[in-house]
N, C-alpha and C positions, 0 to 999 in steps of 0.2 A: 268802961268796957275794955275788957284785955284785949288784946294783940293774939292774934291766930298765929299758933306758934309752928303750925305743918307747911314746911316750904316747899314750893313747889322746883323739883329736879331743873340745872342747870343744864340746857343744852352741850355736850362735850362739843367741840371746835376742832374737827381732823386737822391733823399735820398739814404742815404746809409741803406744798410740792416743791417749789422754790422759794430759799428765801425773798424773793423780790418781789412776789406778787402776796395778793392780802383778800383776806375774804371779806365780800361784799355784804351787805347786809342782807339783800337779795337773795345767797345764799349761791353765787358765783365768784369762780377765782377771779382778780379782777387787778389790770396795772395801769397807772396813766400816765401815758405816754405824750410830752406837747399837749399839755391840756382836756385831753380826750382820754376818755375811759375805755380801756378793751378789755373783753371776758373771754374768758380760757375753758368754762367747762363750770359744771355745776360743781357743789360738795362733795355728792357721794361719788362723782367722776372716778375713772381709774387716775391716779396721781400720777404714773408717767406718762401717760396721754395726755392729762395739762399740762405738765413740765414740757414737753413735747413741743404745746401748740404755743406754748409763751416762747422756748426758745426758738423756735422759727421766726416768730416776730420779732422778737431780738436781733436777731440776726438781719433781719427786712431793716429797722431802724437805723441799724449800726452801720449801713450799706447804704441809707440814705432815701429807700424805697416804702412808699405806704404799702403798710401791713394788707395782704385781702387774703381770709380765710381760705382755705379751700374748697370745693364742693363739686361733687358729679353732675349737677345740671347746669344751666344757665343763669346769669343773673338777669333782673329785669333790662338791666341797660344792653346789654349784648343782646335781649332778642329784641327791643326798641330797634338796634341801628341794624341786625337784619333784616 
């Protein structure tokens, strides 16, 4: 029996937005920082908008402070302790 010779298209792998972080299989930018995995933004993300959110984090680590995303609402734990 031959071999099926019609390959099927390799997914192309967008540019990186920084060299330091690395695409996840998941299909998120992704750096591990201390053991821990952080994601920065899907694939098709704007690229300086994760370049963005990685360097902010960067800058958290290199200061000494855990990363925490941003966000307009609350998190669970802040309306727990109000």
């Amino acid at each position: 029996m031959a071999k099926n010779p019609i390959k099927k298209p390799s997914a192309v792998k967008p540019a990186k937005p920084h060299p330091d972080i690395w695409l996840h299989p998941s299909g998120r930018w992704c750096k591990k920082h201390a053991g821990k995995a952080y994601y920065f933004g899907k694939a098709d993300d704007d690229p300086i908008r994760v370049a963005e959110r990685y360097l902010a984090a960067r800058d958290d680590w290199a200061a000494g402070r855990t990363h925490r995303p941003t966000g307009d609402g609350l998190t669970l734990q802040e309306l727990c302790n109000r």
